[in-house]
C-alpha positions as CSV (number, residue, x, y, z in Angstrom):
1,X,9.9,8.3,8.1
2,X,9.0,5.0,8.9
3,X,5.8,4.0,7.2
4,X,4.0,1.3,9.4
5,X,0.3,0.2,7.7
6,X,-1.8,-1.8,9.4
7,X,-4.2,-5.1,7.7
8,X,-6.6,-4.2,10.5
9,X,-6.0,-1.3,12.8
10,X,-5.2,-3.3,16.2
11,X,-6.6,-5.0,19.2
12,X,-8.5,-2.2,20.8
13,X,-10.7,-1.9,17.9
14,X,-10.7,-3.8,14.9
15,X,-11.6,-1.7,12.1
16,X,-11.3,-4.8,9.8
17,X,-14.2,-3.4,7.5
18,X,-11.5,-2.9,5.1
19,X,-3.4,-17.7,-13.7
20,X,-3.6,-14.1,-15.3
21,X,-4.9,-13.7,-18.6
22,X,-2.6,-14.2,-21.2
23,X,-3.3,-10.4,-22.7
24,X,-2.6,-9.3,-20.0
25,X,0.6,-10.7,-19.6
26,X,1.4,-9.4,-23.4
27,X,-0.1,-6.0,-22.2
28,X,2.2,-5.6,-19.5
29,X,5.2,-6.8,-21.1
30,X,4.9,-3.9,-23.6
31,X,5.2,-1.1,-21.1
32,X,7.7,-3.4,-19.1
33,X,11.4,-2.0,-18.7
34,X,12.5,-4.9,-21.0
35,X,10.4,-4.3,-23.7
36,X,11.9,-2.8,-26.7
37,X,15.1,-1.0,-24.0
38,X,17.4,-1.0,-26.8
39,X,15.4,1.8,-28.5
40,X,14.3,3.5,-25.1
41,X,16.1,6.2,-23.5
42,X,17.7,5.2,-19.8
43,X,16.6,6.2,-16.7
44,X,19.2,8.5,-16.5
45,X,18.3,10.2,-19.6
46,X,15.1,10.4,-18.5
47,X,16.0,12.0,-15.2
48,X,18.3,14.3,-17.7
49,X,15.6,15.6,-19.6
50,X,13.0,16.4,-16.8
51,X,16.0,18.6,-15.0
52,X,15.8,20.6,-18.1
53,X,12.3,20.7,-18.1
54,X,12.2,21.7,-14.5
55,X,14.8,24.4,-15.3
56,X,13.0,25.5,-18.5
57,X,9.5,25.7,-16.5
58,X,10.1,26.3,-13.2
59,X,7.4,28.9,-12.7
60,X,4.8,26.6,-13.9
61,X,5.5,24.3,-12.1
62,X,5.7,26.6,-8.8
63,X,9.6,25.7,-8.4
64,X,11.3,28.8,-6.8
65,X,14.9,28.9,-5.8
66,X,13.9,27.9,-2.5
67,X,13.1,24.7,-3.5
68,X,14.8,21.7,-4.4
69,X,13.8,18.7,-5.8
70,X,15.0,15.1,-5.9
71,X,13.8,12.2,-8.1
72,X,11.7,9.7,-6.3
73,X,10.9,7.2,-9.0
74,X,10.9,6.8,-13.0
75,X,9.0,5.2,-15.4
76,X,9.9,4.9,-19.1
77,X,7.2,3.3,-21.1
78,X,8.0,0.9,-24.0
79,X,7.4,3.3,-26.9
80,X,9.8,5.7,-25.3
81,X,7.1,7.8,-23.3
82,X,9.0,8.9,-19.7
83,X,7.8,9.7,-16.3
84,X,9.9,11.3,-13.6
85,X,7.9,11.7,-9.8
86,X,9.7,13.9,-7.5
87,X,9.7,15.0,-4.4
88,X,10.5,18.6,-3.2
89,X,11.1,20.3,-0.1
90,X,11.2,24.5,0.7
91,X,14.6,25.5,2.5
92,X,15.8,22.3,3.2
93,X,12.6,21.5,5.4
94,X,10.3,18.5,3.3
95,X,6.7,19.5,1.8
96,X,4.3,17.5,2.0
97,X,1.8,17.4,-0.7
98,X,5.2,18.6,-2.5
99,X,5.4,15.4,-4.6
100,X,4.7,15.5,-8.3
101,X,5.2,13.6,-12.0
102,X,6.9,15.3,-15.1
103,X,6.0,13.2,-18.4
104,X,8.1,13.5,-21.1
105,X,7.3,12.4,-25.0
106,X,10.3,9.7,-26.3
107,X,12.6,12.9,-27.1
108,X,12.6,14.2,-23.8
109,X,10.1,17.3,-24.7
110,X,7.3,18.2,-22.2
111,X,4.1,16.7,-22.0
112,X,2.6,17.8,-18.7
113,X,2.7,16.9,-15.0
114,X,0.5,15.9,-12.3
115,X,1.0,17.7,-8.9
116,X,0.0,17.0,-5.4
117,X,-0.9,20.7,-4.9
118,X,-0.8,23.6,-7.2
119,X,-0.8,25.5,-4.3
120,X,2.3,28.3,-4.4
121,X,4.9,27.5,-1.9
122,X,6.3,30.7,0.3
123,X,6.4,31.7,3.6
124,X,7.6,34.3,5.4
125,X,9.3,32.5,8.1
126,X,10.5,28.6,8.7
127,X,11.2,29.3,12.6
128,X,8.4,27.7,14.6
129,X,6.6,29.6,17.1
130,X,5.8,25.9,18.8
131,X,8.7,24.4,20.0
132,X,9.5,20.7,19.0
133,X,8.6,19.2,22.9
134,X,5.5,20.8,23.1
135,X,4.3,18.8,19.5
136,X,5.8,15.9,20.7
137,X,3.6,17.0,23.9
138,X,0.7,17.1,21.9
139,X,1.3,13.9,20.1
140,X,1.3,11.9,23.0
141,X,-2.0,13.2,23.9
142,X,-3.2,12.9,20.8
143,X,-2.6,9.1,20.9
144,X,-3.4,8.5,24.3
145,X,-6.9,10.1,22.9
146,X,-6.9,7.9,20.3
147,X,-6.6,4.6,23.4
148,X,-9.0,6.2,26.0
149,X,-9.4,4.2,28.9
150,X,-6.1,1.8,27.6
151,X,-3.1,1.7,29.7
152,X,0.1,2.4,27.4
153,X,3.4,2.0,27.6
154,X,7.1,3.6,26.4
155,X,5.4,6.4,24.7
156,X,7.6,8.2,22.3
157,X,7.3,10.9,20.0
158,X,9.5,12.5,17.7
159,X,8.8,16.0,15.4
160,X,10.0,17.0,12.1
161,X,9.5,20.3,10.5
162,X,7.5,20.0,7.6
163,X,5.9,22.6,5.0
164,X,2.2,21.5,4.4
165,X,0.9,22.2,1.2
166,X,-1.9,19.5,2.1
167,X,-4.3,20.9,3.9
168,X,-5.0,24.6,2.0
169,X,-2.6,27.5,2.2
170,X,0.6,26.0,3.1
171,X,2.1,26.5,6.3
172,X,4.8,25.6,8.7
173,X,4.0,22.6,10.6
174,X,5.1,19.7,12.8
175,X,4.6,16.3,12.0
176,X,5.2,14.1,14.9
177,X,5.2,10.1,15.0
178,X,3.9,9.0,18.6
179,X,4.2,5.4,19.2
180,X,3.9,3.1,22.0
181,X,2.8,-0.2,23.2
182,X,-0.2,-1.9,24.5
183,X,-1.3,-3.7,27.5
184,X,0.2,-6.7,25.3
185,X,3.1,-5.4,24.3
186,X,1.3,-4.7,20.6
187,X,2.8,-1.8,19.3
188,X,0.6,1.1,18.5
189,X,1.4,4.4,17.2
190,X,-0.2,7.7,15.3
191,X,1.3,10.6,13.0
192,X,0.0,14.2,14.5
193,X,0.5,17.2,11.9
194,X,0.2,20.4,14.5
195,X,0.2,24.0,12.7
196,X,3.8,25.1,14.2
197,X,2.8,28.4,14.9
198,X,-1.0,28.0,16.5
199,X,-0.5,24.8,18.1
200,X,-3.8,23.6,16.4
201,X,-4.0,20.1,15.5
202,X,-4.2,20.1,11.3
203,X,-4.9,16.2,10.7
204,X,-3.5,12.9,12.4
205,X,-4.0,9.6,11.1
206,X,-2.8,5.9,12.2
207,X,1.1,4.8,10.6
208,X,0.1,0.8,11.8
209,X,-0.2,0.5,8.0
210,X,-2.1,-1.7,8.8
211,X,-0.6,-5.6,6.5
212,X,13.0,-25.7,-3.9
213,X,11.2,-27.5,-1.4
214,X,7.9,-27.6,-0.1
215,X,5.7,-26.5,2.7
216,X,2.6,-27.5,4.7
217,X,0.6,-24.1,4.9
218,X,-1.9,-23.4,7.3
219,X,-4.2,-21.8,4.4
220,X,-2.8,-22.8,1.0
221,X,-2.0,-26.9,1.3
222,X,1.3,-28.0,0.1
223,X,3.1,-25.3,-1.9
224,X,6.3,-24.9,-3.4
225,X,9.5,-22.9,-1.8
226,X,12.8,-22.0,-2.8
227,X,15.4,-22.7,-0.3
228,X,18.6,-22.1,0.5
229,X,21.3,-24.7,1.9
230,X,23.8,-23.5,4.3
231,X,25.9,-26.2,6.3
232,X,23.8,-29.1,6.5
233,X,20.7,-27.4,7.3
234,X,18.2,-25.3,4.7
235,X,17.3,-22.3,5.4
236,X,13.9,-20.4,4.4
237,X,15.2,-17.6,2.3
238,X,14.6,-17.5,-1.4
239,X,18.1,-16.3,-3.8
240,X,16.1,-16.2,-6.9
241,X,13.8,-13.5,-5.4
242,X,16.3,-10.5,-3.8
243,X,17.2,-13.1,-1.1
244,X,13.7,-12.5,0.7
245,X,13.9,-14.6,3.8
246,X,11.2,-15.4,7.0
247,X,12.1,-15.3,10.3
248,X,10.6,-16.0,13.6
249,X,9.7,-13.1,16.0
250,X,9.5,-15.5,18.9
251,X,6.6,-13.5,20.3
252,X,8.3,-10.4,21.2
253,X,8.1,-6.9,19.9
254,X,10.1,-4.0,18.6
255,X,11.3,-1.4,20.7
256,X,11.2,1.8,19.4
257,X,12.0,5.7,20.9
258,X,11.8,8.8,19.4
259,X,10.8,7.3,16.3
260,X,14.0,5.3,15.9
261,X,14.0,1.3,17.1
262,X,16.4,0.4,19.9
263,X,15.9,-3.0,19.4
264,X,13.6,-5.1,16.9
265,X,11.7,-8.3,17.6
266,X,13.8,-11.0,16.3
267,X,13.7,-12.5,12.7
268,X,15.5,-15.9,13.3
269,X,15.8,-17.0,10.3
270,X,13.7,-20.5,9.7
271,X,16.2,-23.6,9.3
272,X,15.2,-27.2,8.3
273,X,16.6,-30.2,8.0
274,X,15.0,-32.0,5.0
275,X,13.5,-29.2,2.9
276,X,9.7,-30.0,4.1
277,X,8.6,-27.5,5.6
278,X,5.8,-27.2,8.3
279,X,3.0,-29.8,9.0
280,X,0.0,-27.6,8.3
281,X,-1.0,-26.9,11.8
282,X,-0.1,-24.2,14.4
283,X,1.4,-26.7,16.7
284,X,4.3,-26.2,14.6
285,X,5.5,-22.2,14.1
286,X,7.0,-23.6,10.6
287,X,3.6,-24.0,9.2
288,X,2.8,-19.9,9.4
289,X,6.3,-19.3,8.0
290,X,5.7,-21.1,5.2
291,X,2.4,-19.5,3.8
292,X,4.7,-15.9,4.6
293,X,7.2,-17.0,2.1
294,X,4.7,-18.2,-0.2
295,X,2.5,-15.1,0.0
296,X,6.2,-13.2,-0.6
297,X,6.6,-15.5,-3.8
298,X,3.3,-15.1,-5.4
299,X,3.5,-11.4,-4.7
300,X,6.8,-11.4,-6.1
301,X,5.9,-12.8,-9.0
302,X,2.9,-11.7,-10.0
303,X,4.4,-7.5,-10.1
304,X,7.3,-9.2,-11.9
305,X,5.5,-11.2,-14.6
306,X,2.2,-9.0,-14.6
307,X,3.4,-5.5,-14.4
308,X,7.3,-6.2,-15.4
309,X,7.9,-4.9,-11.8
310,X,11.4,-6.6,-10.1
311,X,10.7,-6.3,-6.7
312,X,8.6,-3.9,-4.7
313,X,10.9,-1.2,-4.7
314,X,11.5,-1.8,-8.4
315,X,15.5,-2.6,-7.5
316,X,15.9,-6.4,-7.2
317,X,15.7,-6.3,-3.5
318,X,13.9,-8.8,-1.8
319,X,12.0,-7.8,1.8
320,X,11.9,-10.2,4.5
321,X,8.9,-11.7,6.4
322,X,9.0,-12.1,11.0
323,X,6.1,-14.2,11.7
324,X,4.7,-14.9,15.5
325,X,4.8,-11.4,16.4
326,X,2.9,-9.9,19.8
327,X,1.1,-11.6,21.9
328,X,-2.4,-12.2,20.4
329,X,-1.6,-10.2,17.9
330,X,-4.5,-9.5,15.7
331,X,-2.4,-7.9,12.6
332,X,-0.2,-7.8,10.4
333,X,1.6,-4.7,8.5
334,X,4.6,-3.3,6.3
335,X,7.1,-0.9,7.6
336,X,9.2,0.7,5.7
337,X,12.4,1.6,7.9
338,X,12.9,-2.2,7.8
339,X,11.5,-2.9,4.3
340,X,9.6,-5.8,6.3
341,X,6.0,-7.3,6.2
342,X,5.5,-8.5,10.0
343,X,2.0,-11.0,11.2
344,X,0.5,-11.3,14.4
345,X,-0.7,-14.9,15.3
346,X,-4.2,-13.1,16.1
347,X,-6.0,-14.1,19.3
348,X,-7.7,-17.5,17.7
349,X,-10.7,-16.0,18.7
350,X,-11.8,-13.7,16.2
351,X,-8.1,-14.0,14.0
352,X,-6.0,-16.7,13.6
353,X,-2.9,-16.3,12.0
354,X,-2.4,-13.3,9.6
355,X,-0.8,-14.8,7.0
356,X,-2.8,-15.5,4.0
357,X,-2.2,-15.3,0.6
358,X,-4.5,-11.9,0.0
359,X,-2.8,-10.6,3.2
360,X,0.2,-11.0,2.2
361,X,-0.4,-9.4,-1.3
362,X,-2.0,-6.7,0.6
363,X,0.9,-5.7,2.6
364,X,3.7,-5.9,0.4
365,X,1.4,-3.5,-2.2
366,X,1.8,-0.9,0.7
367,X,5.1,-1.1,-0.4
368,X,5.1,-0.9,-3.9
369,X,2.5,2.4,-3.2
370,X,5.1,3.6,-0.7
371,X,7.5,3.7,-3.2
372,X,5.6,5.1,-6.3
373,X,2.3,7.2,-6.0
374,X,3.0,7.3,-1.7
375,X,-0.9,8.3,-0.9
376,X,-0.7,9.9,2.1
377,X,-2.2,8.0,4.4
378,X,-5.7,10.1,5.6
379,X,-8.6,11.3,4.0
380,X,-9.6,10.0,0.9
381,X,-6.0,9.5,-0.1
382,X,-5.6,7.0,2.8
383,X,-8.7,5.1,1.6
384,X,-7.1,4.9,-1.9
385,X,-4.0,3.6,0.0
386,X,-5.8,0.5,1.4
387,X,-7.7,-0.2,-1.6
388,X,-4.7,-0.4,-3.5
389,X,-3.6,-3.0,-1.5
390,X,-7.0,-4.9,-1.2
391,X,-6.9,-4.7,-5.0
392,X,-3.6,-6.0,-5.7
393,X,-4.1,-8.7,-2.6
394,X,-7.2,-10.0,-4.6
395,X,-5.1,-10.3,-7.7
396,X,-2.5,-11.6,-6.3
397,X,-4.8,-14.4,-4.8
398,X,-6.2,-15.2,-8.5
399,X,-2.9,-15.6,-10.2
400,X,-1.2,-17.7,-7.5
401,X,-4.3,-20.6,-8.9
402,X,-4.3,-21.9,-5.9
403,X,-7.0,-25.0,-5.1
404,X,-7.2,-24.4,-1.7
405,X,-7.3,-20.5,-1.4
406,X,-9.0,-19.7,-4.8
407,X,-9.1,-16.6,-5.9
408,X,-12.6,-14.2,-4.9
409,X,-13.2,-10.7,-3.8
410,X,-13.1,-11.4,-0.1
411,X,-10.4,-10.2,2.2
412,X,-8.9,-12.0,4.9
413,X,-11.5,-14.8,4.8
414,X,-8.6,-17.4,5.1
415,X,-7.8,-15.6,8.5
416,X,-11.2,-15.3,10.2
417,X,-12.8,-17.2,13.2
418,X,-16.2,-17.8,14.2
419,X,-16.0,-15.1,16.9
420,X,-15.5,-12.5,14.2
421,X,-18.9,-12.6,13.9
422,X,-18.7,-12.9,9.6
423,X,-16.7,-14.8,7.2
424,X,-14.4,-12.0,5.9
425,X,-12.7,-8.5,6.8
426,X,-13.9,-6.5,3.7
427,X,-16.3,-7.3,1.0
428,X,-15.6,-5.8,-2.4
429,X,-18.6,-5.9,-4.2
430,X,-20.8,-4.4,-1.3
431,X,-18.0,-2.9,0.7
432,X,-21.1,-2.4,3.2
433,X,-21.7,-5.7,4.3
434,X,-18.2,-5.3,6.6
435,X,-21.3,-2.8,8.5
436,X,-19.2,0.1,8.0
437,X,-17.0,0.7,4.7
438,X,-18.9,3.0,2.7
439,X,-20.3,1.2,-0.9
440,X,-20.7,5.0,-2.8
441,X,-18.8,8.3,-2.6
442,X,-20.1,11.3,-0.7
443,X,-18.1,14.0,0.7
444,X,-18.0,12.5,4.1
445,X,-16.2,9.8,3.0
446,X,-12.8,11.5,3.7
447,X,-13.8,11.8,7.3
448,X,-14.2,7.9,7.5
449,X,-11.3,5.8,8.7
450,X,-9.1,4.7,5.6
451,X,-10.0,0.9,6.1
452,X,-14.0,2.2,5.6
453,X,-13.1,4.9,3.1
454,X,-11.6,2.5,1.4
455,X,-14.6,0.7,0.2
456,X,-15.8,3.0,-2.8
457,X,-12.6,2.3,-4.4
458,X,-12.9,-1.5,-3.7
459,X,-16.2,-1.3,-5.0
460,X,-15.1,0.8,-8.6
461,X,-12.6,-2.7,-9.1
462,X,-14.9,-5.2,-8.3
463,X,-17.1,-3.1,-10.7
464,X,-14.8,-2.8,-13.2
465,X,-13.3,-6.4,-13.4
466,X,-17.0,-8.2,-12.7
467,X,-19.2,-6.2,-13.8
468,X,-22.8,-5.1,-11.6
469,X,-25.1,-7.5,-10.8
470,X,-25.3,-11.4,-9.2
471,X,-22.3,-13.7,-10.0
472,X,-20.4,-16.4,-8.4
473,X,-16.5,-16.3,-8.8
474,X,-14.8,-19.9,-7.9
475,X,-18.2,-20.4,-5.9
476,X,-18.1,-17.7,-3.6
477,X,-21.4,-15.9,-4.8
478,X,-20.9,-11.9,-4.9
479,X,-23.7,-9.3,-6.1
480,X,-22.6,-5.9,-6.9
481,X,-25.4,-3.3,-6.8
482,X,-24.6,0.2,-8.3
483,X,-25.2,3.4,-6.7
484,X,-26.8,5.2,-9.4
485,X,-29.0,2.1,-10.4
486,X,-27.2,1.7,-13.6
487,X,-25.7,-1.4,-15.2
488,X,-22.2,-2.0,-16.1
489,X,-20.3,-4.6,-17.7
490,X,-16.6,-5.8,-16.2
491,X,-13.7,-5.8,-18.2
492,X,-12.1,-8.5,-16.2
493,X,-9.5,-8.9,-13.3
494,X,-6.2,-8.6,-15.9
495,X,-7.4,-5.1,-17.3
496,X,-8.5,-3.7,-14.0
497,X,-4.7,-4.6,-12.8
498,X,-3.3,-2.9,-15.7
499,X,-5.2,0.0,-15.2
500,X,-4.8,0.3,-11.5
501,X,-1.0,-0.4,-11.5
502,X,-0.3,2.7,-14.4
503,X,-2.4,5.1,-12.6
504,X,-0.4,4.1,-9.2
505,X,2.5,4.5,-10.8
506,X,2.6,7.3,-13.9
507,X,-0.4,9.2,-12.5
508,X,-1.3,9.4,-8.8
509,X,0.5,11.7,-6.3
510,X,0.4,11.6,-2.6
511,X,-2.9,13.7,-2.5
512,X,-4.4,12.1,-5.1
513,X,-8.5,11.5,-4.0
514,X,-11.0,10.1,-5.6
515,X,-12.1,12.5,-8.2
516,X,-8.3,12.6,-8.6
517,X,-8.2,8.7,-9.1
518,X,-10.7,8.6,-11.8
519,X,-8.6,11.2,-13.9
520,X,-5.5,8.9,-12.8
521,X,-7.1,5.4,-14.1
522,X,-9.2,7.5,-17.3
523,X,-5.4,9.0,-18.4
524,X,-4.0,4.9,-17.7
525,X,-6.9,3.5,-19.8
526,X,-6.1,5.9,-22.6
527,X,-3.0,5.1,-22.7
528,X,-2.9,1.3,-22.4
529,X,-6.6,0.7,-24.7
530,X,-7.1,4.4,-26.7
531,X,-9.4,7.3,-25.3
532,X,-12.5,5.6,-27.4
533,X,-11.8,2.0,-26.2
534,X,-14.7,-0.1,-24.7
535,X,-11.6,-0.1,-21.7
536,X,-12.0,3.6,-21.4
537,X,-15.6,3.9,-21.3
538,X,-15.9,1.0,-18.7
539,X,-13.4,2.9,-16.4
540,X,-15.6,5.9,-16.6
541,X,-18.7,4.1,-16.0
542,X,-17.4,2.1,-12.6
543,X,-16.4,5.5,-11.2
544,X,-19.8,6.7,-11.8
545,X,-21.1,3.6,-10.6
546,X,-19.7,4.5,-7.3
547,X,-20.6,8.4,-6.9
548,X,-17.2,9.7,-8.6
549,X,-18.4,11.7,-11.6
């Protein structure tokens, strides 16, 4: 399924309220794959040894023989520790909330597992009562709903059968991706989970997931870019990081039916002459190219050199970048089915170009969660989804050093115009000053929108890398006010990505929530500092900082 997140959640209503330490460095190169590998099983042993455990505890871990499995991700930690996440699905047909993590000691025996649900998997039927055109039916509705009193155009929507074990007992359902464009040509589109057999609408949520020479930036000054020649002429596409290039989308848009693109907006690879790129202005469309392909760099780099991560599907691969999307765009976002970040120009109005260094960093994190802990995106999973990208799009911000986009706990500042009516998208140390992201936990926060829900997780990290309190960070002045009125004292910006990464990665499943993301980042802090570390405490105060006890 194409897996489409929006930085902000489109032009009919913006819903924008949403140089490393050194030990860290050292702390991530010891649970990096090259650390110690000579003494560390393979993937493929791992992979081995959790098929035996799955055989050997089947029951346990609700596995029937109508179920299969199939390895989604593994991570083998540098003292030999493994973690195999899997996905499952019940007579062929995908579960959702089906996903879960087997960890293995160093010789392969069981040490537990995190599931998504616990829930047991069996129904008495897998024919649906509700035919596939009637939820497709239903999902156009649903969006045109969604865009009341918008015109929209080549509206599409294609069902899968799915089991979900999401939303309580599970059931047979339909989940539908309707998409379509705007007024503007802006694509738009929704995901509609309809109990198969009732008809009744279970949960729907937006899939816009939305986010060597040199180059002129619009945001970041002059900055470095690896280039490659071809002919006479260089080309904007970077061999020594999976051959990620940027393209120009010439203003145009995909087209895309039934869930399946017809045609894509162009990404016309960017050419030049001399190897200077861009003159810092958007007279010239080189200039937002070249802070893509730097935001792709920095990202690149820091999961490779911070977290020991080699690419954002972990394989080498290098994405690829199409800038001047839309007309007016104002957004920018990661989609999957092409392994692709893509940025509107915005309307220069209330956006300019979306393509800053923290926007950047935030949509290529979509695709490092899409490919690990894949938080569904809704509910309080979905606002874990976008702070995980706001998280890792601040830290990327700080490691790139940058003089003229230092590193603070603002998002999309860079990106903002004076008809935005503030100076950033999303605040983290009072996720409430956006006027809607929500600063403490309650148990309406699932019912917010993700890029609001988002905010008590945004305001745990700033908590837990800055501490509580009044502080200026590279002269941006934040203050950080607790929700229980106590005090706590950061651990700094390297720690909290440590944390955060392991969690995503070892711990968190696709309906991971928030009481489920404190166990997630208390298990990583045990493991990377010890269960009576100063690390471990500090983890366990933010959360109750923030109303997750």
């Amino acid at each position: 399924m194409s897996r489409i997140r929006p930085y902000v959640r489109g032009s009919r209503r913006l819903t924008t309220a949403g140089a490393a330490a050194t030990t860290a460095i050292l702390l991530a190169a010891a649970l990096s794959p090259a650390a110690g590998a000579a003494d560390r099983p393979s993937r493929a042993s791992a992979i081995e040894n959790a098929a035996s455990v799955l055989a050997d505890r089947a029951a346990a871990l609700g596995l029937t023989a109508a179920q299969d499995t199939t390895v989604r991700d593994v991570v083998v930690d540098a003292d030999g520790t493994q973690h195999v996440r899997y996905d499952r699905t019940y007579r062929q047909i995908p579960i959702l909330g089906g996903d879960f993590v087997v960890h293995l000691s160093a010789d392969g025996s069981y040490r537990g597992a995190d599931r998504a649900t616990k829930s047991t998997v069996s129904l008495a039927s897998v024919s649906p009562k509700l035919s596939a055109p009637k939820a497709a039916d239903l999902a156009v509705n649903a969006l045109r709903a969604a865009h009341l009193g918008e015109t929209l155009r080549s509206l599409t929507a294609k069902p899968r059968l799915v089991v979900d074990a999401l939303h309580g007992t599970p059931k047979l359902a339909w989940q539908t991706n309707a998409v379509a464009q705007d007024s503007l040509g802006n694509p738009t589109a929704r995901t509609i989970l309809t109990d198969a057999a009732t008809g009744t609408q279970i949960d729907a949520w937006d899939t816009l997931e939305t986010a060597s020479g040199d180059g002129n930036s619009l945001y970041g000054g002059t900055v470095p870019l690896e280039t490659t020649l071809s002919g006479s002429a260089y080309q904007l596409k970077d061999a020594t990081r999976g051959n990620t290039y940027t393209g120009d989308a010439a203003n145009q848009n995909d087209l895309c039916v039934l869930g399946i693109c017809l045609s894509r907006a162009p990404s016309t690879v960017f050419t030049d002459a001399d190897n200077h790129w861009g003159t810092g202005t958007d007279a010239d469309r080189a200039s937002a190219a070249v802070d893509a392909q730097y935001g792709t760099d920095v990202t690149w780099d820091y999961y490779k050199n911070v977290h020991g991560r080699n690419g954002i599907a972990g394989d080498g691969k290098g994405s690829y970048n199409r800038v001047h999307y839309g007309t007016r765009y104002n957004n920018a976002f990661w989609d999957d089915s092409c392994f692709c970040m893509t940025y509107g120009d915005g309307d220069g109005t209330q956006l300019g170009p979306l393509v800053s260094l923290d926007v950047a960093g935030h949509e290529m994190s979509h695709g490092v969660t899409s490919k690990t802990a894949a938080l569904t995106y809704s509910g309080e999973s979905g606002g874990l989804n976008e702070a995980t990208s706001d998280i890792f799009g601040t830290l990327v911000e700080f490691y790139a050093g940058n003089a003229s986009d230092p590193g603070d706990y603002l998002i999309g500042e860079k990106i903002v115009r004076s008809g935005f009516g503030r100076d950033a998208l999303r605040y983290m140390d009072k996720p409430s000053k956006d006027g809607a992201s929500a600063d403490c936990w309650t148990p309406a926060v699932g019912d917010l929108d993700v890029h609001y829900s988002s905010g008590v997780a945004n305001h745990f990290a700033y908590l837990l890398a800055e501490g509580s309190g009044a502080k200026t960070v590279n002269g941006v002045s934040h203050n950080s006010p607790t929700c229980d009125g106590s005090s706590v004292t950061g651990i700094g910006r390297a720690k909290l990505g440590a944390v955060w990464y392991r969690a995503l990665t070892v711990y968190m499943t696709s309906s991971t929530d928030y009481a489920g993301a404190r166990t997630a980042t208390l298990s990583a802090a045990k493991d990377l500092y010890g269960a009576g570390s100063a690390e471990y405490g500090a983890v366990a105060a933010a959360w109750s900082a923030v109303g997750v006890g």
